[in-house]
C-alpha positions as CSV (number, residue, x, y, z in Angstrom):
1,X,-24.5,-27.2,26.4
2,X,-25.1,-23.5,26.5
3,X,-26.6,-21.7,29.2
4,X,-28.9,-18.0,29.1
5,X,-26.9,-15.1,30.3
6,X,-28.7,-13.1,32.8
7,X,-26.3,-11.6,35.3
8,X,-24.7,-7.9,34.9
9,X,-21.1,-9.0,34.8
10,X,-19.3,-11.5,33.2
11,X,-15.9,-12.8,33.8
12,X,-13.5,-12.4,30.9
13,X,-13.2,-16.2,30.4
14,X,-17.4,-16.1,30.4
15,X,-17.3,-12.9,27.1
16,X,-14.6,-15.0,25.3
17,X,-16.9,-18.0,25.6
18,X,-19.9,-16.0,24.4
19,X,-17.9,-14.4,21.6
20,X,-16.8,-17.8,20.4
21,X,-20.5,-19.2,20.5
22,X,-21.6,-16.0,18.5
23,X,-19.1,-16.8,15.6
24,X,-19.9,-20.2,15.2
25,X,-16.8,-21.6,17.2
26,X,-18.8,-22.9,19.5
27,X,-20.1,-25.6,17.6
28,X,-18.6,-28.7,16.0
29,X,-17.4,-29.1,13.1
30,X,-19.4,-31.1,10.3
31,X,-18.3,-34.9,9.7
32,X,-19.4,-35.1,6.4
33,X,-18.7,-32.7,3.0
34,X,-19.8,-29.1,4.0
35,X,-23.0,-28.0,1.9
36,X,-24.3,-24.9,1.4
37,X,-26.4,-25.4,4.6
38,X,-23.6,-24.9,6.3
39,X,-22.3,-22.3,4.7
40,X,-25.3,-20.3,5.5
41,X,-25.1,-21.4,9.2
42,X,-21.2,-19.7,9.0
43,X,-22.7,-16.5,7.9
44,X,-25.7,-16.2,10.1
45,X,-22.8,-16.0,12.7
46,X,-20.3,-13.5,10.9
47,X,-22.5,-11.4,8.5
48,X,-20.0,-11.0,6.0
49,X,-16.8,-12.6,4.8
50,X,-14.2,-9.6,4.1
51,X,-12.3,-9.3,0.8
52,X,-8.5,-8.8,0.7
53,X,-6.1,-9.6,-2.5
54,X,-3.1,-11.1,-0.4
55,X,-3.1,-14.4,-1.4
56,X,0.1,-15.7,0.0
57,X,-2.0,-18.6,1.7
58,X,-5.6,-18.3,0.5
59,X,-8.1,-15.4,-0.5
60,X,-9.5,-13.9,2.7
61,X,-12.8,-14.4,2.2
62,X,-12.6,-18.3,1.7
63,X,-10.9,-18.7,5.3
64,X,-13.6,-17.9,7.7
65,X,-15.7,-20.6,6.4
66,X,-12.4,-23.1,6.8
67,X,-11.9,-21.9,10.4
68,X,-15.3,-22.9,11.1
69,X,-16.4,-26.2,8.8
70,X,-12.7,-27.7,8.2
71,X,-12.4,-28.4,4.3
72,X,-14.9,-27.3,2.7
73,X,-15.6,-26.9,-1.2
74,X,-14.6,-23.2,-2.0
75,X,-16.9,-23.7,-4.6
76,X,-19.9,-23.0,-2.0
77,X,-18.7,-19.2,-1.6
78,X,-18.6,-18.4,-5.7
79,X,-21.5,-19.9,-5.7
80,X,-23.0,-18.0,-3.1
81,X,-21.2,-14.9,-4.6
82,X,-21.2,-14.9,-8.0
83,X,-23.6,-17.5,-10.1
84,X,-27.8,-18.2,-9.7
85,X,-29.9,-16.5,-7.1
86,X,-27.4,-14.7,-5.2
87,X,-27.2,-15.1,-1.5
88,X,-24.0,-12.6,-1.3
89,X,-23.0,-9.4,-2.9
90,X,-20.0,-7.5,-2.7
91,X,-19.9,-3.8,-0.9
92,X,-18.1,-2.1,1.8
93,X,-18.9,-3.4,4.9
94,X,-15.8,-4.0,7.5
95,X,-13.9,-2.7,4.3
96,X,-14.6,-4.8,0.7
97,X,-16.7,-7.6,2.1
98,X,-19.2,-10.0,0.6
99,X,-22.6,-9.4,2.4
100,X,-25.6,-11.2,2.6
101,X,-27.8,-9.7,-0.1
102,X,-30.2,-8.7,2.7
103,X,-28.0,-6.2,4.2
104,X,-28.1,-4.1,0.6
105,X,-31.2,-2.4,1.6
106,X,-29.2,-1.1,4.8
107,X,-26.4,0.0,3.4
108,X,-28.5,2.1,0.7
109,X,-27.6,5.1,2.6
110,X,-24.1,5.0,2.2
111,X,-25.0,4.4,-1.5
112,X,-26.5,7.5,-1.2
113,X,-23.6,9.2,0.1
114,X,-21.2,7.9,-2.2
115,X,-19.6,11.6,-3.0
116,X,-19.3,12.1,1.0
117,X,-18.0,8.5,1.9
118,X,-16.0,7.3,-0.9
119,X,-12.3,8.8,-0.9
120,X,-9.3,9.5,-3.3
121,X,-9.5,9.2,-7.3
122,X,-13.2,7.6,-6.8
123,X,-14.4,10.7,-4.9
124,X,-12.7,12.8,-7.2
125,X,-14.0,11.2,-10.3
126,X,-18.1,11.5,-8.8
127,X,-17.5,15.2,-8.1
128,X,-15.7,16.7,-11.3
129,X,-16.1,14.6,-14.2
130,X,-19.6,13.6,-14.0
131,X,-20.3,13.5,-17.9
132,X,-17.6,10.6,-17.8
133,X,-19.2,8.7,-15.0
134,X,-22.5,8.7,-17.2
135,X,-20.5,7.4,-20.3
136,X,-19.1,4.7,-17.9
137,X,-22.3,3.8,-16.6
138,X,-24.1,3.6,-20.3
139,X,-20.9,1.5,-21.4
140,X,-21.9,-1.0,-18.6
141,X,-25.4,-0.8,-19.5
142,X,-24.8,-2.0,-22.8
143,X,-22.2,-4.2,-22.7
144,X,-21.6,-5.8,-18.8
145,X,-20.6,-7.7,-17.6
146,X,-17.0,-6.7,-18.0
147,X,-13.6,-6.0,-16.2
148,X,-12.5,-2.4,-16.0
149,X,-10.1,-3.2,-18.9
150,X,-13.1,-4.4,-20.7
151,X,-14.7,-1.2,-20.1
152,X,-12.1,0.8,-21.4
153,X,-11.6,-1.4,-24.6
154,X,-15.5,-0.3,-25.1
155,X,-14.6,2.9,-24.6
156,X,-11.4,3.6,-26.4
157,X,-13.5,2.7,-29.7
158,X,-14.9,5.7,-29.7
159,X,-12.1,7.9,-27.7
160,X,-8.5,6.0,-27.7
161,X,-7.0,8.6,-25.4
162,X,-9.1,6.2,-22.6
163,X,-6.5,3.9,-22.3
164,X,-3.9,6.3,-21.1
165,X,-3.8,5.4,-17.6
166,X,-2.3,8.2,-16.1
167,X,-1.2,5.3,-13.1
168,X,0.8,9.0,-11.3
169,X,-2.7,10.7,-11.1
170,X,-4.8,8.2,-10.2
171,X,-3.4,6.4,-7.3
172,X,-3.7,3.1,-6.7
173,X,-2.6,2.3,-10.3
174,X,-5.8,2.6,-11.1
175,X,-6.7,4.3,-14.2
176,X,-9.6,7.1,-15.2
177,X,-12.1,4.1,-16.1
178,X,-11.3,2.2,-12.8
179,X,-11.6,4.6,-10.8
180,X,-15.1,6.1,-12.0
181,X,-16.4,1.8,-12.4
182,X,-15.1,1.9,-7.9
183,X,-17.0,5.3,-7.8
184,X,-20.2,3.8,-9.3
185,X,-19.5,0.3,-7.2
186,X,-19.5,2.6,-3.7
187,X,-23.0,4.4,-5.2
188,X,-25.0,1.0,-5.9
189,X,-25.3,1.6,-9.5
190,X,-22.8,-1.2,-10.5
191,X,-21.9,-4.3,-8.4
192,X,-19.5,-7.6,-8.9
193,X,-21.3,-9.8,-11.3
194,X,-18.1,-11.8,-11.1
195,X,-14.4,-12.4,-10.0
196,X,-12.6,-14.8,-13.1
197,X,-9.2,-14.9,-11.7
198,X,-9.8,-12.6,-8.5
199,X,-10.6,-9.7,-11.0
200,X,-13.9,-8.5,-10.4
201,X,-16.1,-8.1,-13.4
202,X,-19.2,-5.0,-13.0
203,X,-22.7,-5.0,-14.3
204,X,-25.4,-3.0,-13.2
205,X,-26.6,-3.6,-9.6
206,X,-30.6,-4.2,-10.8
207,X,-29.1,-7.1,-13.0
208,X,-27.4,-9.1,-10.6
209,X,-29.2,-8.9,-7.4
210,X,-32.3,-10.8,-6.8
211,X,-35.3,-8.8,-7.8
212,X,-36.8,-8.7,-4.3
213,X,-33.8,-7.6,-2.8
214,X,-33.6,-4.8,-5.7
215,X,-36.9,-4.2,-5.3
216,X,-37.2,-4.1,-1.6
217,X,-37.8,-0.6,0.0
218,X,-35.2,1.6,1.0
219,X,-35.4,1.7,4.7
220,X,-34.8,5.3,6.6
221,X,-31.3,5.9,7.8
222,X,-32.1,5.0,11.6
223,X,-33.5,2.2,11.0
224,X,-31.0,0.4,9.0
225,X,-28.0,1.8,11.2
226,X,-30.3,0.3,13.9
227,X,-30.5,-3.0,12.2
228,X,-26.7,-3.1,11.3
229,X,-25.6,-2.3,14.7
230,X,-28.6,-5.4,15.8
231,X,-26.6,-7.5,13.7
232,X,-23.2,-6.5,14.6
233,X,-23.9,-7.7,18.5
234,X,-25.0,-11.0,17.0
235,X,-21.9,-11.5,15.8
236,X,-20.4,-10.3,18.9
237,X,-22.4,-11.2,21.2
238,X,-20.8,-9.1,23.9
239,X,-19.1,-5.9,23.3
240,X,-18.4,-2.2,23.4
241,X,-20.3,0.7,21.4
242,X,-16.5,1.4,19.7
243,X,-16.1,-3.0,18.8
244,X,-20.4,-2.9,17.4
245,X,-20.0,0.0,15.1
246,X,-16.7,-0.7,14.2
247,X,-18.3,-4.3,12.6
248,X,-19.9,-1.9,10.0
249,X,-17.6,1.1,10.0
250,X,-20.7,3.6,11.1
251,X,-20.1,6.8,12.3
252,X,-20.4,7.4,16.0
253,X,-23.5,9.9,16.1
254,X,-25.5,7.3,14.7
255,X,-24.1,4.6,15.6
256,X,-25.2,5.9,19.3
257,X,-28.6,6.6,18.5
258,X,-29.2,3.1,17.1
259,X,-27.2,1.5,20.5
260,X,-29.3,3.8,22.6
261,X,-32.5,2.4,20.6
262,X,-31.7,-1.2,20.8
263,X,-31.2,-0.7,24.8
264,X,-35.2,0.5,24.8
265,X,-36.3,-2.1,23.5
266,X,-34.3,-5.3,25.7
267,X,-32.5,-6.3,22.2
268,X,-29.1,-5.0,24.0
269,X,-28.1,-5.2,27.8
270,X,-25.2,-3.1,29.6
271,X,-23.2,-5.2,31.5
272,X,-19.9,-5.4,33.0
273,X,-17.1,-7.4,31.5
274,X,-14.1,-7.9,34.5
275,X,-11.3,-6.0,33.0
276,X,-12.9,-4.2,30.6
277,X,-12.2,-0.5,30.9
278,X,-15.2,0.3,29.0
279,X,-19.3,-0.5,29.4
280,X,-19.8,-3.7,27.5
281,X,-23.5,-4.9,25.8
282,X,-24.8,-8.3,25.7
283,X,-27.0,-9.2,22.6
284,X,-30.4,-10.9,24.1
285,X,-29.8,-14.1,22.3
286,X,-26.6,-15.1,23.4
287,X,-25.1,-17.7,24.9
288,X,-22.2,-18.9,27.2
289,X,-21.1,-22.0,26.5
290,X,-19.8,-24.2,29.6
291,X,-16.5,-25.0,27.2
292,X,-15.6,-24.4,23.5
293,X,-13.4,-27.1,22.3
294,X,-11.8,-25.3,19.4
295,X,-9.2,-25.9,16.9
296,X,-9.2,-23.3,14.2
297,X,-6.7,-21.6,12.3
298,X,-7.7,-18.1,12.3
299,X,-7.7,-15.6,9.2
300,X,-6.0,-12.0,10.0
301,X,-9.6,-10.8,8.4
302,X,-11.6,-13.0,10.3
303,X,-14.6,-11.6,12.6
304,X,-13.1,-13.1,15.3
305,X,-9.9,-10.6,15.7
306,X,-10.2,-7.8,12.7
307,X,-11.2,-5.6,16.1
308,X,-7.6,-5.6,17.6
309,X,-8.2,-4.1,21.0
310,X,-11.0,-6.7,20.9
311,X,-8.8,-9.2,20.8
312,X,-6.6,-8.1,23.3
313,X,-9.4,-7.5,26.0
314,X,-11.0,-10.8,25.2
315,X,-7.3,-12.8,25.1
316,X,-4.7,-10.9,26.2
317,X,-3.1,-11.1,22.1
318,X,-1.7,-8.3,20.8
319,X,-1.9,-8.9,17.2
320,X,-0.7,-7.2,14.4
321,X,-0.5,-8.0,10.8
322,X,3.5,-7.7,9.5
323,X,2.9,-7.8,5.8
324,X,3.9,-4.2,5.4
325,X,6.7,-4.8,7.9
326,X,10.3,-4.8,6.4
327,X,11.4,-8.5,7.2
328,X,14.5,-7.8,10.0
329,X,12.0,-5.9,11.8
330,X,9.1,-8.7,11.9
331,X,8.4,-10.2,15.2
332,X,6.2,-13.4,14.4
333,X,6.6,-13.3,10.4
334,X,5.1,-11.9,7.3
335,X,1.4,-13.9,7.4
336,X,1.0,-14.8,10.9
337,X,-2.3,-16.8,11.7
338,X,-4.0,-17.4,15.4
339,X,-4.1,-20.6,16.2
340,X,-7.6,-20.8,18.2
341,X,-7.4,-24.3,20.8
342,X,-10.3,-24.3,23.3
343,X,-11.2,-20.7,23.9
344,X,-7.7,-19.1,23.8
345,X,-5.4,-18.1,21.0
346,X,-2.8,-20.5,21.8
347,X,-0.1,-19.9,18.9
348,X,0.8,-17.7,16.2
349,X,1.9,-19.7,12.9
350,X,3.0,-18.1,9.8
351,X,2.2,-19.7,6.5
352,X,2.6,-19.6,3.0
353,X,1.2,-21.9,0.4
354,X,3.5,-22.8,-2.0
355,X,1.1,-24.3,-4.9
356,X,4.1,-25.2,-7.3
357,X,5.8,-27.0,-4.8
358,X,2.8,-28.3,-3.6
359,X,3.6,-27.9,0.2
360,X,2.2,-26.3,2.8
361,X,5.0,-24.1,4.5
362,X,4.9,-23.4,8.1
363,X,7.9,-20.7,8.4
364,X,7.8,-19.9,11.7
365,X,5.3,-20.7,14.7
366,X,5.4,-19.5,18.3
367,X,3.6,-20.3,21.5
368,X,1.0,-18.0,23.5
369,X,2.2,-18.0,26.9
370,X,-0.8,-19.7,28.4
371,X,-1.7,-22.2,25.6
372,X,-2.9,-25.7,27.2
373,X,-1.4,-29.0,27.0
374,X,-1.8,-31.2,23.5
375,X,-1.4,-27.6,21.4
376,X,0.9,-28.8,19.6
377,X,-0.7,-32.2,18.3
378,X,-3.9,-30.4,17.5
379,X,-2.3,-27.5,15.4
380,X,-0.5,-30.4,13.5
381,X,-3.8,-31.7,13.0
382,X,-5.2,-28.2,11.8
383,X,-2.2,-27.7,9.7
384,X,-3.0,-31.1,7.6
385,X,-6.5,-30.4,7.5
386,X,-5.7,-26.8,5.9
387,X,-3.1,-28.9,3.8
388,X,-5.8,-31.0,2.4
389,X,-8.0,-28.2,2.0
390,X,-5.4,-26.2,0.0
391,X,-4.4,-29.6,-2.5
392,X,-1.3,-29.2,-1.2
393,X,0.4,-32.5,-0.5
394,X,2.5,-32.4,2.6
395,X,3.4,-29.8,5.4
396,X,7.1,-28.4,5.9
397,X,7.8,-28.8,9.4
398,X,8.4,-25.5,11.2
399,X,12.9,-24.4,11.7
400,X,11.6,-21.2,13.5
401,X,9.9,-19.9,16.7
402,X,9.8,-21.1,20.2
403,X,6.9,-23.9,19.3
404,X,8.8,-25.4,16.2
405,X,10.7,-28.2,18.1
406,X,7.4,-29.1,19.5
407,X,4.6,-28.7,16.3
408,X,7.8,-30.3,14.0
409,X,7.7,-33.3,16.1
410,X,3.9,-33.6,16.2
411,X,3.9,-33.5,12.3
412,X,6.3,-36.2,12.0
């Protein structure tokens, strides 16, 4: 049962239960096979699912979805993503992130801005070789949907010179062609009409989208950073100017003007958040659960804790991803997961999917200082589920971290 939020402060225990209600955690998980129903459900809480090519457990943009429906077939996102009547497109929202197509209208205006917003070879590419981004463009045209490589192929018929790479100038490793294809991708002109193999595939924006959404007016730059920010603190529910425009990456100036906006007119309310050093804002839909009754495993991309000083305010968890960490120095390990039990983060587990061995491999996991009684069974449980999920057919039992004895001998 969920109660109406009316008073100007909230304890912190009150905003982590609100923020869990806002991202779907709130709710229970479904009994039977997840359908696309569902799926939509998962996004009306998170408004996007963000992209990220480490897949040392699973893509990122499959795992929100699992945190909040259990196994679920994977084969709802593609779908979403990539075949029929889209519901999703791909574009830079909290970094590369699959949107609902609905959002594309809002985010024209960073379309617009591609030369100011996008950086590096891509920015470089709009701004002095603009001949070569209309070849580029006409070579999509007439033969997307391809892969950059696909592109060049096109292209080097007619100039083979194109397929020197030139990885030193380019950055990234990204060739001339790639780089002009990500150019076009931040402008709207070209979008992901596919990912075969994680690879994304470009056609032109107008042929993948859903005519209405292509068709639907552009809407004037206050407006849609009003909108975005509106949707932001529905995923949030509560939280600071810096955690709502972050959700979006908008610029403060406008970002300010929109928050200032949605205060007007009752959509936001300022209230204070014990412990919070800053003013917090409560969305005028959301609710406080009287107890979440989690058990999620929880992405490093996920809504939930890609804010980090978010999710220290909200749980006292300093979180850091240690991928880029040289192993002697790693604290927890190299893909470290929350493990989400009620409404706290009550472990940290690092995992790795080994597909050829067909196990689920649980390196290291550690305990949060206040995590509740029966952790350790239900992270065994969440550990098999994510097993089952995977087609992976058992779980290594933990050797490392304070928890291990204790998750090792739940698994068993």
């Amino acid at each position: 049962m969920a109660t109406t939020l009316s008073t100007a402060t909230l304890t912190n225990a009150q905003a982590r239960r609100v923020a869990l209600a806002a991202q779907g955690f709130a709710a229970a998980r479904p009994t039977a096979t997840p359908t696309a129903r569902h799926l939509r459900k998962v996004l009306a809480h998170t408004n996007a699912l963000q992209i990220d090519s480490v897949n040392v457990l699973v893509r990122a943009h499959y795992m929100p979805v699992f945190s909040r429906l259990g196994a679920y077939p994977a084969t709802l996102v593609d779908n979403a993503a990539y075949r029929g009547e889209r519901e999703l497109f791909e574009y830079w929202g909290h970094a590369a992130s699959l949107l609902p197509v609905r959002f594309q209208p809002l985010l024209r205006w960073r379309m617009a801005a591609a030369d100011e917003h996008a950086w590096g070879s891509m920015r470089r590419m709009g701004r002095d070789h603009r001949e070569f981004v209309k070849r580029v463009l006409a070579t999509v045209e007439e033969h997307g949907p391809l892969t950059a490589r696909g592109i060049e192929a096109e292209l080097a018929k007619e100039d083979a010179s194109i397929l020197d790479r030139r990885k030193d100038h380019w950055g990234w490793n990204w060739s001339a062609v790639k780089a002009t294809l990500e150019y076009l991708f931040w402008a709207g002109e070209v979008t992901a009409a596919g990912r075969p193999n994680f690879e994304r595939t470009y056609d032109l924006t107008s042929r993948v989208l859903p005519k209405a959404v292509v068709d639907a007016p552009t809407p004037d730059v206050a407006d849609a950073h009003r909108e975005l920010m509106a949707a932001a603190a529905v995923s949030f529910g509560v939280a600071t100017e810096t955690d709502l425009r972050d959700y979006f990456r908008l610029k403060p100036a406008p970002a300010r003007a929109a928050l200032t906006e949605l205060l007007e007119e009752g959509v936001l309310t300022p209230v204070t958040v014990q412990g919070w050093a800053k003013p917090a804002y409560l969305h005028r839909d959301a609710r406080v659960p009287r107890k979440v009754s989690a058990a999620a495993l929880v992405s490093p991309f996920d809504p939930l804790v890609w804010e980090r000083d978010r999710t220290l305010r909200l749980w006292d968890f300093h979180y850091r991803i240690e991928i880029y960490v040289p192993e002697p120095k790693r604290q927890y390990g190299y893909y470290v997961l929350p493990f989400l039990f009620g409404d706290g983060l009550a472990a940290r587990v690092d995992l790795k999917a080994d597909r050829k061995a067909g196990v689920l491999r649980v390196p290291a996991v550690w305990r949060e200082p206040h995590a509740p009684g029966g952790t350790a069974a239900a992270l065994a449980a969440e550990l098999r589920e994510m097993a089952r999920w995977l087609g992976l057919d058992d779980v290594e039992a933990p050797v490392r971290g304070d928890f291990a004895g204790e998750v090792a001998a739940a698994l068993a």
